[in-house]
C-alpha positions in Angstrom: -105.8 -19.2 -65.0 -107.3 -19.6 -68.8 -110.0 -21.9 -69.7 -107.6 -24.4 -71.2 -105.4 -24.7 -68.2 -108.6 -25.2 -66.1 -109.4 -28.1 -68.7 -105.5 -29.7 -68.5 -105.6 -29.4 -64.3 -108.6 -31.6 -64.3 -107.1 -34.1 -66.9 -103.8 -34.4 -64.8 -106.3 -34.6 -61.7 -108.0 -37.6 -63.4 -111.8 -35.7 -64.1 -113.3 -34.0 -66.3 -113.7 -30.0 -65.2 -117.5 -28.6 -64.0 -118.4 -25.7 -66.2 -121.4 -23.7 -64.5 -123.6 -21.4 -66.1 -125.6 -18.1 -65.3 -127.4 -15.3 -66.5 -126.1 -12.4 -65.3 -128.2 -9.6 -63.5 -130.3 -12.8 -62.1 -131.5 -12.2 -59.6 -130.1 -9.0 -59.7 -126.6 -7.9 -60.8 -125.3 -8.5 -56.8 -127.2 -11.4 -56.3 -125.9 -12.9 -60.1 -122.3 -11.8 -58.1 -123.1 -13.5 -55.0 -124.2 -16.9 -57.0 -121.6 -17.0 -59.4 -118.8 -17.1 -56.7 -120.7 -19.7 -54.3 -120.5 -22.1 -57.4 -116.6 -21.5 -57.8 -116.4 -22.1 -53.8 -118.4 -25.4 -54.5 -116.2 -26.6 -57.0 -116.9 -25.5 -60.3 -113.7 -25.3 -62.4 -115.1 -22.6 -65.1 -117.5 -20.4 -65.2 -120.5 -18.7 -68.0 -121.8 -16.1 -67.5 -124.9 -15.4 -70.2 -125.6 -12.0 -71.8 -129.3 -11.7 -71.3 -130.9 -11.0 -74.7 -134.4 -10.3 -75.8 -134.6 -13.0 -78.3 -133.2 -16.5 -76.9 -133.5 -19.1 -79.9 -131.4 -21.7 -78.7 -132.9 -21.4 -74.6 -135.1 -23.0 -73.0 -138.0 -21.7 -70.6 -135.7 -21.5 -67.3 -133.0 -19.8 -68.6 -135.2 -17.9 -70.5 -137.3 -17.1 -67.6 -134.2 -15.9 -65.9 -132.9 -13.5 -68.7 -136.3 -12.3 -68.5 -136.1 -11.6 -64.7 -132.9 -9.8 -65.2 -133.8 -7.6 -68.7 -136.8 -6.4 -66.6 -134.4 -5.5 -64.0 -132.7 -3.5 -66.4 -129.0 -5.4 -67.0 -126.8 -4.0 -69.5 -123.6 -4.9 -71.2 -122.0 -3.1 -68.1 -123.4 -5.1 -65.6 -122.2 -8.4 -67.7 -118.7 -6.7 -67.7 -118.8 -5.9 -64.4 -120.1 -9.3 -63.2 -117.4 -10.9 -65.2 -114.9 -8.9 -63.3 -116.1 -9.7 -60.2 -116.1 -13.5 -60.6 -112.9 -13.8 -62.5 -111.2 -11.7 -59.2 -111.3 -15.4 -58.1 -109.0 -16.7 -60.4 -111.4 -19.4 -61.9 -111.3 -18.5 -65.9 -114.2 -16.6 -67.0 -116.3 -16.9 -70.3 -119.6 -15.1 -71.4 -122.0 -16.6 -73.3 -124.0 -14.6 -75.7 -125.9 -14.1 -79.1 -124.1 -12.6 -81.5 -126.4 -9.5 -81.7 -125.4 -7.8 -78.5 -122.3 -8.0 -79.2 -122.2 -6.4 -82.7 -124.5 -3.6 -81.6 -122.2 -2.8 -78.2 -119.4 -3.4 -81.3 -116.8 -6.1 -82.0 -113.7 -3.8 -80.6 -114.9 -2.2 -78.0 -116.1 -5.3 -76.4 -113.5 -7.4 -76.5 -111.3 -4.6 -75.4 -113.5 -4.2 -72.4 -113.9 -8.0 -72.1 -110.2 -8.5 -71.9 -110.2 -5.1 -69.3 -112.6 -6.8 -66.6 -110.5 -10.1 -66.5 -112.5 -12.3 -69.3 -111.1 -15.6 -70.7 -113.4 -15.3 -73.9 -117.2 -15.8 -75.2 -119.0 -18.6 -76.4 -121.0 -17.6 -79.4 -124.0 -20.2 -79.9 -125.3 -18.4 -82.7 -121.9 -17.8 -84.5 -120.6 -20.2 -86.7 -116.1 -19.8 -87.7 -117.4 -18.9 -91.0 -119.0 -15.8 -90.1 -117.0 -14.3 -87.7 -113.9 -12.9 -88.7 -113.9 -9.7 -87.3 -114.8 -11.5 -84.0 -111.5 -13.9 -84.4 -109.4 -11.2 -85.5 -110.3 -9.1 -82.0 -110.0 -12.5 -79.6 -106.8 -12.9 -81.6 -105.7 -9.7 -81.0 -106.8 -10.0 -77.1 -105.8 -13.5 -76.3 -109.6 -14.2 -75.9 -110.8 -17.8 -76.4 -113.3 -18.3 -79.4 -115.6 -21.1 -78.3 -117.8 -22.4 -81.1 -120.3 -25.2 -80.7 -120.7 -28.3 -82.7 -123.8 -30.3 -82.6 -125.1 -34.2 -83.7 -125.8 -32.6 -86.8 -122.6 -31.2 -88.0 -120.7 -33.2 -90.6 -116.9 -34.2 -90.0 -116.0 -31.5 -92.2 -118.0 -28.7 -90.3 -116.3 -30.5 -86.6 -113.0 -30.1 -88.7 -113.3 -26.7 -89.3 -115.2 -25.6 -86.0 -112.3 -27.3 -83.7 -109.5 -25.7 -85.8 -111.0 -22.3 -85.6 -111.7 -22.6 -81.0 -109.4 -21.7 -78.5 -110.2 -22.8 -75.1 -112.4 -25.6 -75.3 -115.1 -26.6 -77.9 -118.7 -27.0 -76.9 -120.3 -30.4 -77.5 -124.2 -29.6 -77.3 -125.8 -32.8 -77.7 -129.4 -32.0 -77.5 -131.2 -31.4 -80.6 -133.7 -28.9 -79.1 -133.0 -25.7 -77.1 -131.5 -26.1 -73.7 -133.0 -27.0 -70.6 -132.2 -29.7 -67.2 -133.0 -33.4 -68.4 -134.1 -36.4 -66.3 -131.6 -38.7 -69.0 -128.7 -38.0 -70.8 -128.8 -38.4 -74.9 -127.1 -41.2 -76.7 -126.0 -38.7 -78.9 -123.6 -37.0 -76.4 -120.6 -39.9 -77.2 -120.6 -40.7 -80.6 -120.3 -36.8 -81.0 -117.5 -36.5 -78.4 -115.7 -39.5 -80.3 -115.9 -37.3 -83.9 -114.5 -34.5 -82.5 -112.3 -35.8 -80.4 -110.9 -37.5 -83.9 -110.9 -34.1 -85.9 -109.1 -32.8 -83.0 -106.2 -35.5 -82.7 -106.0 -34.8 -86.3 -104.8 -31.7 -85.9 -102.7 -32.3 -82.8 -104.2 -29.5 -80.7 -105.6 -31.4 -77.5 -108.4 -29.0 -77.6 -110.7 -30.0 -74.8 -114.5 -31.1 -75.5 -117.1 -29.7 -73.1 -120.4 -31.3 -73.2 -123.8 -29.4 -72.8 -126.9 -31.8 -72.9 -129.0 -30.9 -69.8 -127.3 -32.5 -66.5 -129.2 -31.8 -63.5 -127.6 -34.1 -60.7 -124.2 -35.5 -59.9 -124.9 -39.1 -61.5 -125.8 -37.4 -65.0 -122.7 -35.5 -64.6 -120.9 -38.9 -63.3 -121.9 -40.4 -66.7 -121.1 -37.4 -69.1 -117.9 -37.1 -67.4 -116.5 -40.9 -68.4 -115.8 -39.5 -72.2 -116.0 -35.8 -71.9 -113.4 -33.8 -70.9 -116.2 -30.7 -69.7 -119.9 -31.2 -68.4 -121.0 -27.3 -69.0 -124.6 -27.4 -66.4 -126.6 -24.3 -66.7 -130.8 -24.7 -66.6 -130.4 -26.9 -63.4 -128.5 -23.5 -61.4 -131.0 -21.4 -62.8 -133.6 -23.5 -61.3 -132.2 -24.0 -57.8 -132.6 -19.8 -57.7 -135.9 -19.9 -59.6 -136.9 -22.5 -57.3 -136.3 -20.2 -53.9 -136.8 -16.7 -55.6 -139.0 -15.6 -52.2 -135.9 -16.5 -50.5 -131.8 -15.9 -51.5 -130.3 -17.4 -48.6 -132.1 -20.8 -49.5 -131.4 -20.1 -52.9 -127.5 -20.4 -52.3 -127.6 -23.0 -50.1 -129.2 -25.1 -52.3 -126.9 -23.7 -55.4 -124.1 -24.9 -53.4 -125.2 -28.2 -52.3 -125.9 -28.4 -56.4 -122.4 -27.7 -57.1 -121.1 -29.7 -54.6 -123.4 -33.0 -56.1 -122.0 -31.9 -59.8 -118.3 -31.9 -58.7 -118.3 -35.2 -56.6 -119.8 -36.7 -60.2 -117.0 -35.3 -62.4 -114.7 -36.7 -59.7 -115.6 -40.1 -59.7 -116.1 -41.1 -63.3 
């Protein structure tokens, strides 16, 4: 199944879809593995996996502290390819996210060849703007890879205009000014961002779907995200549940799973 046809299921089901997020190699490649497929048994509709990198701008400390955890366990591209692979054996569509460095120094051809080989839907590129990334839309192109750029609160209706035209897949909303990280409240910036790209994208008569990022941590923030986005992407508050039980992995799970469970009974009853 490809991202978008996860997105459309959940519209015809009434929902918006549950996009979950890890690092991979945390806790460890197997356990990253293990984790990643418990959340697509719990419900989660799509699935990101994140390239750890030594440099994480745009993260906040628990994600960070994760890519941390797995660089000092030695992850490489491989290990992102391979957990890829593993997790999109399920059939749920898979997606990396990563900074644009890793990819240019692996190089732009030979990973979306090898991205496309192990079963990947496409990458999200936080740190890539349309503008700058030819050679990366001529290889997804080439691939049938989705090219999922982010817009933000602070992007003008031209720069939505251009981002949506330019993404396959879904868009990412992130409507947090700030780096990433699990929330107690949702912003008030999330809708009226959602409603200007949902207007660029009507515009152009795609039906791209708009998956919303802003730090939900509990099935009544992803309850409330869901009533005007068609994705809630949740990625700090998996991290923690494993951070949170790193002494023990079985616990870990369980309460990953119970997580997942809370975040798809929210989407489901917007």
């Amino acid at each position: 199944m490809s991202v978008r046809a996860a997105f459309d299921t959940a519209r015809d089901e009434g929902r918006a879809a549950l996009v979950g997020y890890l690092p991979a190699g945390f806790p460890d490649v197997p356990g990253a593995i293990d984790a990643l497929t418990a959340m697509v048994d719990a419900g989660c509709d799509v699935i990101e996996i994140g390239l750890p990198y030594t440099d994480p701008v745009m993260d906040g400390p628990t994600i960070q502290a994760a890519a941390q955890i797995a660089l000092d366990g030695g992850v490489r591209t491989a290990d992102v390819l391979r957990t890829v692979e593993a997790v999109a054996a399920t059939g749920v569509p898979t997606v990396i996210m990563t900074y644009w460095n890793p990819v240019e120094r692996y190089g732009v051809e030979r990973f979306a060849t090898d991205l496309a080989n192990a079963g990947g839907a496409g990458l999200i590129t936080p740190d890539l703007t349309p503008d700058f990334a030819p050679e990366w839309i001529e290889a997804a192109d080439a691939r049938d890879l989705d090219k999922i750029f982010l817009v933000a609160p602070s992007s003008t209706d031209e720069r939505i205009a251009y981002t949506t035209a330019a993404s396959r897949g879904f868009v990412y909303a992130t409507a947090v000014m700030g780096v990433t990280g699990a929330r107690t409240t949702t912003s008030d910036l999330a809708g009226p961002l959602v409603s200007r790209t949902r207007a660029a994208v009507e515009q152009q008569g795609t039906g791209l779907p708009v998956g919303v990022g802003l730090g939900v941590s509990n099935g009544a923030q992803a309850a409330e995200v869901a009533a005007y986005a068609d994705g809630v992407i949740v990625g700090s508050a998996f991290v923690r549940c494993l951070l949170d039980h790193a002494d023990d992995r079985a616990t870990g799970l369980k309460a990953l799973r119970e997580l997942t469970e809370d975040l798809a009974r929210g989407v489901r009853r917007a």
